[in-house]
VMD Tcl script that builds the backbone (N, CA, C; Angstrom):
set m [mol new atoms 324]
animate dup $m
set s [atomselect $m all]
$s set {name element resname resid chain x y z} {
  {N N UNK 1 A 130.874 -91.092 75.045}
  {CA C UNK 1 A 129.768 -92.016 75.009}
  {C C UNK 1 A 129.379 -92.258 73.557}
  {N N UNK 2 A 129.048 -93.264 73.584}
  {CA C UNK 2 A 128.402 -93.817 71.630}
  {C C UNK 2 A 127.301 -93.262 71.795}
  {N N UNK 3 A 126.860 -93.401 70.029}
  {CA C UNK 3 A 125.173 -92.846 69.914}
  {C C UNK 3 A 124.369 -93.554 69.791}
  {N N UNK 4 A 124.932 -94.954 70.063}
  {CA C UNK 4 A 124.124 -96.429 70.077}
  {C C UNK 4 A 124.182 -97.148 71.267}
  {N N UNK 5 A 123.065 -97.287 71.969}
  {CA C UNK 5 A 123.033 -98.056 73.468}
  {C C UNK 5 A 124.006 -99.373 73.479}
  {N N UNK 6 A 123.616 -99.834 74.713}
  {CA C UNK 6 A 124.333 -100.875 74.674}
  {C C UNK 6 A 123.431 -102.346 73.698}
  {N N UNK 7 A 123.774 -102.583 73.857}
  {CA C UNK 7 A 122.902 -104.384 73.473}
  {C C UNK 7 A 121.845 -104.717 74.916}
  {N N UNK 8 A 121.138 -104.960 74.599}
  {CA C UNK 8 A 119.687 -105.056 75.766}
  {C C UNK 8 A 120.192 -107.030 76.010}
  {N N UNK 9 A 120.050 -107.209 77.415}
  {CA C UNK 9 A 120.547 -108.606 77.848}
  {C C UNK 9 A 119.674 -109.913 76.655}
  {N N UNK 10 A 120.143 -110.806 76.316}
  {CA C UNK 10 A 119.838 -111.684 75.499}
  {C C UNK 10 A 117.996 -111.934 76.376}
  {N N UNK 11 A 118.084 -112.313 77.581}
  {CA C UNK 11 A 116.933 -112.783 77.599}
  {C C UNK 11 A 115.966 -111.925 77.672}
  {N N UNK 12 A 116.248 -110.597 77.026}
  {CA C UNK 12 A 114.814 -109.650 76.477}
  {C C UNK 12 A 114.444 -109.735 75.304}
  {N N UNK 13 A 113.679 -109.228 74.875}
  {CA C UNK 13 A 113.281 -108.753 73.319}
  {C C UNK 13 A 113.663 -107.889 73.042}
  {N N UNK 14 A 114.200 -108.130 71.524}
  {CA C UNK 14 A 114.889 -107.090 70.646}
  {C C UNK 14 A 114.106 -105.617 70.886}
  {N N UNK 15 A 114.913 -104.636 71.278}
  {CA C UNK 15 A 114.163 -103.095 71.835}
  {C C UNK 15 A 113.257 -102.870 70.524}
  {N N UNK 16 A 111.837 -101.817 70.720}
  {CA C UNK 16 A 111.101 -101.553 70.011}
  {C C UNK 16 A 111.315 -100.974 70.759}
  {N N UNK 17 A 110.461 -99.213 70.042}
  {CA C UNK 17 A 109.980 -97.998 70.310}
  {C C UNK 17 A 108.660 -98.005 70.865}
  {N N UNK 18 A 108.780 -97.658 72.164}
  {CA C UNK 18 A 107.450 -97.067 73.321}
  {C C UNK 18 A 106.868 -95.882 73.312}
  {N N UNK 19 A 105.606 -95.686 73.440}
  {CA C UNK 19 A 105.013 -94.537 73.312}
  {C C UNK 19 A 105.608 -93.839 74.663}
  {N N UNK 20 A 105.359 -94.237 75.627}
  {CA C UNK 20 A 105.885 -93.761 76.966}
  {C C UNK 20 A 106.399 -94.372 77.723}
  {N N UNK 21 A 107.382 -94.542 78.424}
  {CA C UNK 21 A 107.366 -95.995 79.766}
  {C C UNK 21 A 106.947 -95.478 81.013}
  {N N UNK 22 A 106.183 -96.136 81.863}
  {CA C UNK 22 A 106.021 -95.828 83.213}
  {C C UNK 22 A 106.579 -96.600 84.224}
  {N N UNK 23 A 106.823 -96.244 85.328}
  {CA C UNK 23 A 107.327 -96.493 86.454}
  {C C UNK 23 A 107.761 -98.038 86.744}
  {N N UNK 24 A 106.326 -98.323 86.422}
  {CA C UNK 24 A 106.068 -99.771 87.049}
  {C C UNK 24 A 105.262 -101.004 85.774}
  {N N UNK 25 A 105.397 -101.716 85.390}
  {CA C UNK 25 A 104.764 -103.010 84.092}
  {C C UNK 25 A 105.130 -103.896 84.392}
  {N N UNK 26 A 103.833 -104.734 84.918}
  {CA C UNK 26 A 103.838 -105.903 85.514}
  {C C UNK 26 A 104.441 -105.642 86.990}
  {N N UNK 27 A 105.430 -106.857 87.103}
  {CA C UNK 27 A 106.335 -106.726 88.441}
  {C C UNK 27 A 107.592 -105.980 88.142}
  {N N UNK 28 A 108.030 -105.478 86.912}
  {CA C UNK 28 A 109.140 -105.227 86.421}
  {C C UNK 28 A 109.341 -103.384 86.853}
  {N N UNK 29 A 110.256 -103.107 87.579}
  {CA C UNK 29 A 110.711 -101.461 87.772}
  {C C UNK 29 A 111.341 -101.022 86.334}
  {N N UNK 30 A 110.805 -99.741 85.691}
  {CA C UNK 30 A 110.606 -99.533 84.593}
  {C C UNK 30 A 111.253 -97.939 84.410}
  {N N UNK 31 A 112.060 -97.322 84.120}
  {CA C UNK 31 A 112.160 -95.538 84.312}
  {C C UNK 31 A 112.777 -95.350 82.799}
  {N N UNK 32 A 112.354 -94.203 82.353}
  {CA C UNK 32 A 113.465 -93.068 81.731}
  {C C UNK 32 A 114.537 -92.508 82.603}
  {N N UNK 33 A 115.738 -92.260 81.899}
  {CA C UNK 33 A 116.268 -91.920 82.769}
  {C C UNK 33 A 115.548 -90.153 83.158}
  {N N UNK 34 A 114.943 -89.712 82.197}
  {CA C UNK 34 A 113.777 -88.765 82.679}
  {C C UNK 34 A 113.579 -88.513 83.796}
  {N N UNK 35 A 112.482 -89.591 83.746}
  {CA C UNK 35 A 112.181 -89.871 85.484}
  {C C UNK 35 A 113.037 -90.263 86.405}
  {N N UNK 36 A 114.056 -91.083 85.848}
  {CA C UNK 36 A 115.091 -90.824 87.224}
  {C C UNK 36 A 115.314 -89.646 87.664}
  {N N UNK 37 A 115.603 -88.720 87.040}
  {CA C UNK 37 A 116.441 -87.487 86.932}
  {C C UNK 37 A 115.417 -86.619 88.210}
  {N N UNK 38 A 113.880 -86.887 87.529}
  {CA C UNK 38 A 112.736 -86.284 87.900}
  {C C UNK 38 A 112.743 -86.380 89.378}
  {N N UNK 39 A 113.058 -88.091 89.379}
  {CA C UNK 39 A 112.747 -88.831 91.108}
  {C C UNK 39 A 113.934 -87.918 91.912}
  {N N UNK 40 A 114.965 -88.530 91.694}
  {CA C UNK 40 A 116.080 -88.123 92.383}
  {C C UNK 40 A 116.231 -86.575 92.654}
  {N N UNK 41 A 115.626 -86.056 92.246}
  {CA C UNK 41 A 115.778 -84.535 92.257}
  {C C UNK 41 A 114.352 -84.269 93.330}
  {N N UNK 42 A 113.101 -84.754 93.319}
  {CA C UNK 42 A 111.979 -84.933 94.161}
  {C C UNK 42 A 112.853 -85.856 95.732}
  {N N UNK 43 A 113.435 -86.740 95.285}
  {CA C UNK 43 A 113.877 -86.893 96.665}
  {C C UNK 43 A 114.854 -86.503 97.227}
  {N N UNK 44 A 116.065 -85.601 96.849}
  {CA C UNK 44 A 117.183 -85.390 97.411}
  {C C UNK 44 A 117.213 -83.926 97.550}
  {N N UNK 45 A 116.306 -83.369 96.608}
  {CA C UNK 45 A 116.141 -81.818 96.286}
  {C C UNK 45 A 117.865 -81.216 96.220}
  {N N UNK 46 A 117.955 -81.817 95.163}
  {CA C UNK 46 A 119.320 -81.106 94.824}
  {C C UNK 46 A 119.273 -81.810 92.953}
  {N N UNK 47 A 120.270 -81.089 92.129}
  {CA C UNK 47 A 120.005 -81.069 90.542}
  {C C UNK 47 A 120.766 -82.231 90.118}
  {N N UNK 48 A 120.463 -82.438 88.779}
  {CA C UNK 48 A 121.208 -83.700 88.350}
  {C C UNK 48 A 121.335 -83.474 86.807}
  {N N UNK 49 A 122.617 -83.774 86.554}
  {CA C UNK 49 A 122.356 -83.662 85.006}
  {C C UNK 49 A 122.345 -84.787 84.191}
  {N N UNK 50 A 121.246 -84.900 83.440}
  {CA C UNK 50 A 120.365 -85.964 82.937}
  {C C UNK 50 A 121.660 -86.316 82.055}
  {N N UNK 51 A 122.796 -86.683 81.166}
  {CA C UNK 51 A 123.649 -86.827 80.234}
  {C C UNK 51 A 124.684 -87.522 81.470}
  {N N UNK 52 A 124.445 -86.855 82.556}
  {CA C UNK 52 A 125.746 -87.558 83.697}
  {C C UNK 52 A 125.238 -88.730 84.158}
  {N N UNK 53 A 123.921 -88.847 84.422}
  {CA C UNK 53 A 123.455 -89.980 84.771}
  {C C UNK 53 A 122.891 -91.043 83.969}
  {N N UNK 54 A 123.090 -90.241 82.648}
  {CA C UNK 54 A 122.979 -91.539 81.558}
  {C C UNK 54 A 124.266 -92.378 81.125}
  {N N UNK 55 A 125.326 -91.702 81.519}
  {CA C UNK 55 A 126.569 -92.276 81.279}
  {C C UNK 55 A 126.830 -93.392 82.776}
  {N N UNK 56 A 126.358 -92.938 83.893}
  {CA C UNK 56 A 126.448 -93.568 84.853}
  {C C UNK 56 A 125.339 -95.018 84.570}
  {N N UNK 57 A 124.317 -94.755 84.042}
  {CA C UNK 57 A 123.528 -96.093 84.276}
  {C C UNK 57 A 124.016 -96.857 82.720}
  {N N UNK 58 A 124.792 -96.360 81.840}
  {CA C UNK 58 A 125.084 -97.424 80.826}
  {C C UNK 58 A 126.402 -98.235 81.620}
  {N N UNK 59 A 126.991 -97.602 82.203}
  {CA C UNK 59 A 128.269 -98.349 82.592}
  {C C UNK 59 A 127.696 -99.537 83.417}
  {N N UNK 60 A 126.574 -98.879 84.447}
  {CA C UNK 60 A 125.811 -100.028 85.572}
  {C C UNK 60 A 125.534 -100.731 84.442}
  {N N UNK 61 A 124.929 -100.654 82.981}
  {CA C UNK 61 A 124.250 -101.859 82.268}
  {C C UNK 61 A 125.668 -102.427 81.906}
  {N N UNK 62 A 126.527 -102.000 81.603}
  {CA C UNK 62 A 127.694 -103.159 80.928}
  {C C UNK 62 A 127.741 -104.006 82.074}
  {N N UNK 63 A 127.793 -103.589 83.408}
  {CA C UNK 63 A 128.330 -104.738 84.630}
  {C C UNK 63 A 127.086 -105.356 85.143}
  {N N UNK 64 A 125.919 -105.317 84.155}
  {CA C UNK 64 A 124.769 -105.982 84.869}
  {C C UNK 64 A 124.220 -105.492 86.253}
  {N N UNK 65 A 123.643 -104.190 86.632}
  {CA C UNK 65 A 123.420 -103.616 87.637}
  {C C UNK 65 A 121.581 -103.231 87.138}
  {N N UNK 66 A 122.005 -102.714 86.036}
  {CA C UNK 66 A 120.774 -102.582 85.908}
  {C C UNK 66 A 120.512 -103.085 84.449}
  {N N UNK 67 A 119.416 -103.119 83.713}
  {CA C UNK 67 A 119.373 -103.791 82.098}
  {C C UNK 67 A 118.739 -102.189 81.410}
  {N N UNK 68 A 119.050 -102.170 80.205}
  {CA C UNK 68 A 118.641 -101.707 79.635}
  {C C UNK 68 A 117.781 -102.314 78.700}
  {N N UNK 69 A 116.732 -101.784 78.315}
  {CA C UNK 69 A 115.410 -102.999 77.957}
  {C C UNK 69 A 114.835 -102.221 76.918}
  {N N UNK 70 A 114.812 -100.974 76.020}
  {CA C UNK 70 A 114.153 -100.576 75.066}
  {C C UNK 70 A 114.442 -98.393 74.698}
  {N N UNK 71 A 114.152 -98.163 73.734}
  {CA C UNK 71 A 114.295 -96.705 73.533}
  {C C UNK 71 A 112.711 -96.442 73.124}
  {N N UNK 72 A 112.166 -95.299 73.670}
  {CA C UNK 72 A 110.765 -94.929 73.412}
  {C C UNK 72 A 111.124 -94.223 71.983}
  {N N UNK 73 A 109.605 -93.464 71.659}
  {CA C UNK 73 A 109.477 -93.294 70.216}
  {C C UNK 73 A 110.827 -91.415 69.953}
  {N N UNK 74 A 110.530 -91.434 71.652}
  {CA C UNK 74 A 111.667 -90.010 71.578}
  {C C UNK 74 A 112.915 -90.039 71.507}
  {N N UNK 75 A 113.167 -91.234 71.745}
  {CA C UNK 75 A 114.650 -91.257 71.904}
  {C C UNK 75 A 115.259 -91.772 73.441}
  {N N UNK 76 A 114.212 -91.565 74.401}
  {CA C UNK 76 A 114.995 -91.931 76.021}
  {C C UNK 76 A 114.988 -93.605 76.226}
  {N N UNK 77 A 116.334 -93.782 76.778}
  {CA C UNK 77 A 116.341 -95.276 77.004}
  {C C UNK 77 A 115.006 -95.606 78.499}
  {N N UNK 78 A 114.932 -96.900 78.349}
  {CA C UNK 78 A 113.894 -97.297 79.253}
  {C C UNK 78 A 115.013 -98.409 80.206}
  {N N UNK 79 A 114.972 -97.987 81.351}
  {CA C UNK 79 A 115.661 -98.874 82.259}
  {C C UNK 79 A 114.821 -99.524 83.083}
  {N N UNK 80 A 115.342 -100.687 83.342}
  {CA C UNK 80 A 114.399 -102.048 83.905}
  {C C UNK 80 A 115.250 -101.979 85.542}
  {N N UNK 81 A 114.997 -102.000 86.759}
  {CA C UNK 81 A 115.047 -101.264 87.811}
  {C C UNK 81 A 114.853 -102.361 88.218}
  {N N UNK 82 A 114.104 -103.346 88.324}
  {CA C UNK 82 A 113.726 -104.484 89.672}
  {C C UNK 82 A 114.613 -104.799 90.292}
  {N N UNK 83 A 115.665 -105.490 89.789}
  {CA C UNK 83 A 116.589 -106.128 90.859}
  {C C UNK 83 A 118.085 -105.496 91.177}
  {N N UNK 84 A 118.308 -104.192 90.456}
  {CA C UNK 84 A 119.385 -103.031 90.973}
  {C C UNK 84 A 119.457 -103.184 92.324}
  {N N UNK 85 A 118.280 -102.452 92.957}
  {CA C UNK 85 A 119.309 -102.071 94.518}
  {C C UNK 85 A 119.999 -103.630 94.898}
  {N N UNK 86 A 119.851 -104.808 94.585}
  {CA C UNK 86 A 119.704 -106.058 95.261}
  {C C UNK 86 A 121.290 -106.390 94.772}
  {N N UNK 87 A 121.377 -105.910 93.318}
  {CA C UNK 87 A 122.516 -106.647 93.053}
  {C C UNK 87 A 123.583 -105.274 92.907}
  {N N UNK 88 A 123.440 -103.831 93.154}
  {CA C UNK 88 A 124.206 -103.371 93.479}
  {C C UNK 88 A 124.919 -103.317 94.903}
  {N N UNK 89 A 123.507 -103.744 96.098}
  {CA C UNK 89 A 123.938 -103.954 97.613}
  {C C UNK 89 A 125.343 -105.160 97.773}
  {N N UNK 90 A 124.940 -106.027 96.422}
  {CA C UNK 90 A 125.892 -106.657 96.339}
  {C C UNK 90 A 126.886 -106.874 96.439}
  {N N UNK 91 A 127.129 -106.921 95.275}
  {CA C UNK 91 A 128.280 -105.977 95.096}
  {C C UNK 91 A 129.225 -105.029 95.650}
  {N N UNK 92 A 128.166 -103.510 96.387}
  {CA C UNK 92 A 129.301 -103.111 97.514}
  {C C UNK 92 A 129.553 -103.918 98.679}
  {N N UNK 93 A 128.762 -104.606 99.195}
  {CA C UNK 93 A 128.812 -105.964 100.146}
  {C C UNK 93 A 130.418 -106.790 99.838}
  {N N UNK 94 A 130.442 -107.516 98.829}
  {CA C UNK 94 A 131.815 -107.939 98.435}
  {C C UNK 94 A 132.918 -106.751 97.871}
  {N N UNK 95 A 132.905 -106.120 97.822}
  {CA C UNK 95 A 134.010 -105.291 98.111}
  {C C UNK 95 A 134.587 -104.315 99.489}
  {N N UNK 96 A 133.128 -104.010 99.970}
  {CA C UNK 96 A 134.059 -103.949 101.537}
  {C C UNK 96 A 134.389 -105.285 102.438}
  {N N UNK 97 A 133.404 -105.755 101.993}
  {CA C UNK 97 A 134.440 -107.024 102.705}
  {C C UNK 97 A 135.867 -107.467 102.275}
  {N N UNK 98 A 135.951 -107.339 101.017}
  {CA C UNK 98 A 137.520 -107.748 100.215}
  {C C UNK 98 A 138.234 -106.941 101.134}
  {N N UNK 99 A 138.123 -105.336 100.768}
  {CA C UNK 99 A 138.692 -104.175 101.125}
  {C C UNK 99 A 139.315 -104.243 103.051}
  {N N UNK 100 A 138.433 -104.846 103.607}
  {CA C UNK 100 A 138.215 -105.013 105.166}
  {C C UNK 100 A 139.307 -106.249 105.563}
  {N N UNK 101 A 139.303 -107.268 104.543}
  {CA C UNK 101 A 140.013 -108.237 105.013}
  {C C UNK 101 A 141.328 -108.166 104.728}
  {N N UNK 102 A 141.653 -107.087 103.354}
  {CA C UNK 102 A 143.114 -106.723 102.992}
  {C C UNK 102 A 143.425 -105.450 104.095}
  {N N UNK 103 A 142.820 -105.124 104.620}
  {CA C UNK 103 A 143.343 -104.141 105.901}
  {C C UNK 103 A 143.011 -105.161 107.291}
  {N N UNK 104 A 142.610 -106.195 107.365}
  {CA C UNK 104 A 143.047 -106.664 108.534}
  {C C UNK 104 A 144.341 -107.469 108.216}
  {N N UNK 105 A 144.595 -108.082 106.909}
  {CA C UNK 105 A 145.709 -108.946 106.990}
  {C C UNK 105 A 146.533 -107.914 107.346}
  {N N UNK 106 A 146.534 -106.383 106.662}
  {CA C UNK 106 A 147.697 -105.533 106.783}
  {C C UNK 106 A 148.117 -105.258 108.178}
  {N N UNK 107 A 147.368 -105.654 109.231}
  {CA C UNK 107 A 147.390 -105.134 110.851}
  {C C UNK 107 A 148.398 -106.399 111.211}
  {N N UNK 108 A 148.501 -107.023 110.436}
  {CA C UNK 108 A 148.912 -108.410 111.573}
  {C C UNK 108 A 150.391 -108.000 111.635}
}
mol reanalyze $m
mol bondsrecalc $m
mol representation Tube
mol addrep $m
């Protein structure tokens, strides 16, 4: 992994340093991966390692899954959350279907 994020999507503002990010600003879903780490571990009750799932949500930002939108004054990236589940449902949506229709052609 680099020691420099990715590039934050053109139609944000150039990242500045946050005192804190919370959850939720404005209508926009807002996390550290912190608090991911925090959530996911509150809801699944099982561990996560915060470095595994930062490598997992930069890759989601290269394919547009989720944006990356700013680094606080500590150092944690701030991920912008609103429209993930929508366009990751997506996404697996068109690939089992791909996947489904190359195993029905294979039946014929």
């Amino acid at each position: 992994m680099t020691d420099q994020p990715p590039s934050p999507s053109p139609c944000w503002p150039a990242p500045t340093p946050t005192a804190s990010a919370g959850i939720e600003s404005d209508e926009r879903v807002l996390a550290t991966t912190a608090q991911l780490v925090a959530a996911v571990e509150r809801s699944l009750d099982c561990r996560l390692d915060e470095d595994d799932l930062e490598e997992l949500l930069l890759e989601l930002d290269r394919r547009s899954y989720v944006e990356w939108v700013t680094v606080t004054r500590t150092g944690e990236y701030v991920w912008d959350l609103t429209d993930a589940p929508d366009r990751i449902a997506d996404a697996v949506a068109v690939a089992l279907v791909s996947r489904l229709c190359a195993w029905l052609e294979g039946e014929r």
